[in-house]
N, C-alpha and C positions, 0 to 999 in steps of 0.2 A: 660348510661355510657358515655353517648357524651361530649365531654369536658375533658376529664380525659384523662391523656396524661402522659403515661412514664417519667417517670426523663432523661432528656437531649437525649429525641427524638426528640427536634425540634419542637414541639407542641408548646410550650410558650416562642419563640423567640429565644433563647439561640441556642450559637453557637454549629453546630454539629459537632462530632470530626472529623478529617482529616481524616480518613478512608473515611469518607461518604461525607463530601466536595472536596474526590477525583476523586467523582463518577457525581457530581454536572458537566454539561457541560454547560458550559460559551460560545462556538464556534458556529458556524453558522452548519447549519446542512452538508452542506459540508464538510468541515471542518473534525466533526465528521465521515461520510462516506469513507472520505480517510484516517482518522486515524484508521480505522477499520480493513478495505483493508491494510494499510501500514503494521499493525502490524499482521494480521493473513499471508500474504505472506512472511515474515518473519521468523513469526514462519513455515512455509509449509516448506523454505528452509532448518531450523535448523534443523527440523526435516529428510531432506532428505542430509545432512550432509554438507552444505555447512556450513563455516565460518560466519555466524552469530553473532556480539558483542552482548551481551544479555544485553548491555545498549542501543544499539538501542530497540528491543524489549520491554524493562522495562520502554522504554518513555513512560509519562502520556499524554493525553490531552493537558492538560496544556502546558508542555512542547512541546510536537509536532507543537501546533497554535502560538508557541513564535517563533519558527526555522521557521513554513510553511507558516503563518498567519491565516487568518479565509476564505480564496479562492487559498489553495493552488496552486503553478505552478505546470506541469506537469512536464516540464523537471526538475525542482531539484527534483520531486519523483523518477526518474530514478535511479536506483542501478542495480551494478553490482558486483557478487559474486564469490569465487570460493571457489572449494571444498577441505572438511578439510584434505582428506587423499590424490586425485588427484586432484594435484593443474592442472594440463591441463583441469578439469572440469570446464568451467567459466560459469555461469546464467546470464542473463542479464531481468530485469523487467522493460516493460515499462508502462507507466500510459495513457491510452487514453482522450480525454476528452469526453465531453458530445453529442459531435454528433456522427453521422452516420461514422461507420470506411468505406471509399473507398481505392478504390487501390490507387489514390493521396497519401492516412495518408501511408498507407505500404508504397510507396515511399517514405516517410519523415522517418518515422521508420529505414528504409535500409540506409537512410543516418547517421542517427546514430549513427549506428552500423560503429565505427572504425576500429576492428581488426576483420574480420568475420573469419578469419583462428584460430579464440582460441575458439571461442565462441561454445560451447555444446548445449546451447538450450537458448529458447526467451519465454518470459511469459508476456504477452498483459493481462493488464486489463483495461476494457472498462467499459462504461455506458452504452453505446447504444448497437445496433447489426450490425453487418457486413454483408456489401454486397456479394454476390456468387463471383462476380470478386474478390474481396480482398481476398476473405477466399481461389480463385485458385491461388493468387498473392505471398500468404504463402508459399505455397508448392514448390516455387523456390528457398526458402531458404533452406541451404546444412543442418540444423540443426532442430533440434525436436523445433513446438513450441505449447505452449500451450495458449489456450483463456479461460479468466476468467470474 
């Protein structure tokens, strides 16, 4: 049966339907990795009630490497949320890069952070792993944070 190919699976060139060339990833595998991360902390927030647009969330691929490119920047991944029922609840997410977090990157992180009197908690997503000092550098902050 080798050869024998479903009608409009793609098998005999024919274009597949947009469902499945929605699925098709055109972006660099980066790219990919923080659209993953982008939209599952997202969804983590919606789910834990903050204000979430579910047109952020409902971004495709496609559209995320149009806004991020194909090597997205950290700092425009940074988002900052608050919550649906207590708006004094704010989330702030930051996107690490690809090295080693030291207490230096918390210093840059802390700087940041503008209004540290609203802010409820901090959600670090990293690549790498963090140093014992950075990870004691955390706990000087007044607010819960979480590493992902």
């Amino acid at each position: 049966m080798a050869g024998i190919g479903l009608e409009g699976d793609g098998s005999k060139g024919e274009a597949l339907g947009k469902c499945l060339s929605g699925l098709v990833d055109d972006g660099s595998t980066e790219s990919h990795r923080y659209y993953l991360s982008w939209r599952t902390v997202l969804e983590m927030l919606r789910d834990r009630g903050y204000a979430v647009p579910n047109t952020e969330i409902d971004l495709s691929l496609h559209e995320f490497c149009a806004i991020h490119g194909q090597s997205p920047d950290f700092d425009r991944l940074k988002l900052s949320v608050t919550h649906k029922i207590d708006s004094s609840k704010r989330m702030l997410v930051v996107f690490y890069g690809p090295g080693v977090v030291r207490v230096s990157g918390i210093r840059f992180i802390s700087g940041l952070i503008t209004s540290k009197e609203t802010l409820t908690g901090l959600i670090l997503i990293m690549q790498n792993h963090i140093t014992n000092q950075a990870l004691k550098a955390l706990d000087l902050f007044s607010f819960k944070v979480e590493i992902f």
